[in-house]
Structures are given as C-alpha cells and as structure tokens.
N, C-alpha and C positions, 0 to 999 in steps of 0.2 A: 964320816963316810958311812959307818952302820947306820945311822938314820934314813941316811938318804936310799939304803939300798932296801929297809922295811919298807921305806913307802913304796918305792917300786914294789917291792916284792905283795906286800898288802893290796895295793891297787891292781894290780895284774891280775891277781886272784881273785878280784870281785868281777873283772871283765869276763874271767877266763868262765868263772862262774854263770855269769848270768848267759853266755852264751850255750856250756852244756847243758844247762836248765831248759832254754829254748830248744834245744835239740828235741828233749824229750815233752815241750807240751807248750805250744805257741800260749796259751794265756796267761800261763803262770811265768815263762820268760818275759813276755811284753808288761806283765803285773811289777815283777823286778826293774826289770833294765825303765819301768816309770819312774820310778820311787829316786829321789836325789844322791840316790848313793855316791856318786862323783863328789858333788855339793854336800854333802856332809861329812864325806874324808877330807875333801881341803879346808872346809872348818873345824876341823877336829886339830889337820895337819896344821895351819894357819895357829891357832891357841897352842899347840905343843909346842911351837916354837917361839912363843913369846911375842905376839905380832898385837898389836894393840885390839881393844874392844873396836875400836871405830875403822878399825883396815876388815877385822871379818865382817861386821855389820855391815861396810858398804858392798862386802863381796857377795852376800848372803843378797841386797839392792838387788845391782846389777846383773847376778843369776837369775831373776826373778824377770825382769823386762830384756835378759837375752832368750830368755827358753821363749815366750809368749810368739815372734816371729817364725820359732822354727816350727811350730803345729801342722802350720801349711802340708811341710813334706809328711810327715803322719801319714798323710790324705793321699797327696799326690803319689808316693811310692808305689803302695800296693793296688792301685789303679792302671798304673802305665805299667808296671811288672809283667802282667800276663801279655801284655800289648807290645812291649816294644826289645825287651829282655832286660839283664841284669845292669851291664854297665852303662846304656843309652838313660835307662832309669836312674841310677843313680847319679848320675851328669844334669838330669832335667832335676831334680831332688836337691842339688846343690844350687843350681842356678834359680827356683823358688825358693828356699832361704836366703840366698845373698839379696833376689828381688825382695822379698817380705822383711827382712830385715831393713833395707833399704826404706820399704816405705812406711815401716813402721817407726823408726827414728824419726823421719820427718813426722809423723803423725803427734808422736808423743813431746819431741820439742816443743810444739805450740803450750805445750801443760810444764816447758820447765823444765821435762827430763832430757835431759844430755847423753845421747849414748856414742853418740860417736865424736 
C-alpha cells in the first residue's frame, strides 16, 4: 500500500508542478508538460515492479504511435480558444483526437501497426 500511495503522491507532484511552473512562464511550462514525464515514471514504475523487459518496451511502442495523433489538438486548441471559449474548446479538442486517432490507426494498420 506505501508503494502505491508514492506513486500517487510522486505523480501528483509532477502534474501539480508543471502546472505552477505554467502559471509563471507559458514556455518553460509548455517545455515541461513536452518532455515524457508521465512515460518515463510508468517506466520507471513498470521496472520497480518487476514487470518484464518486453511489457515496458512495448509500453515505451505504443506511447510512441498514441502521442503522434494527439498533435492535432496542440493546433486546434489555442486557435478556437480566443474564438469560442474555454469548454466549447476543449469539447472540439477532444473530438479532434478521437477523429485523428481514428484515422490514424486506420492509416498505420496498412504498415502492420495495430492500435486498436
């Protein structure tokens, strides 16, 4: 049960972080909240727990071709933000990565990868 309540407590703490960091300087948050820090605590967490070479390696995969889809909203967010407000934005933002996800599995299937 203390493992489990580090990781919370570990992880929280990098969210909680990169969001005060944004507070105070939109490039050096956006620079953070880039960088795979989610993806490299669950393979850290994943290995501390004795989880094989080839369960983080494919986790390490398939972070790889799920981030690529999401770019889209990147884009699309701070474009319709000043246009349409905060939660209509974030509703269009969700519905262009379920789209982009969508058609990017079908894209990549042709080559083999399986994402869904």
């Amino acid at each position: 049960m203390t493992w489990i309540v580090a990781k919370y407590a570990v992880t929280a703490f990098m969210v909680v972080l990169i969001s005060e960091v944004a507070k105070r300087s939109d490039k050096l948050g956006g620079l953070i909240a880039a960088l795979p820090l989610v993806t490299v605590l669950t393979l850290v967490w994943l290995w501390a727990e004795g989880q094989s070479e080839s369960k983080i390696a494919n986790h390490a995969w398939y972070t790889f071709w799920y981030v690529v889809p999401t770019l889209p909203m990147f884009l699309v967010f701070p474009w319709l933000l000043p246009r349409v407000g905060f939660w209509p934005t974030m509703v269009a933002s969700v519905a262009v990565t379920i789209a982009s996800f969508a058609l990017f599995a079908l894209l990549v299937r042709r080559f083999g990868i399986e994402l869904l």
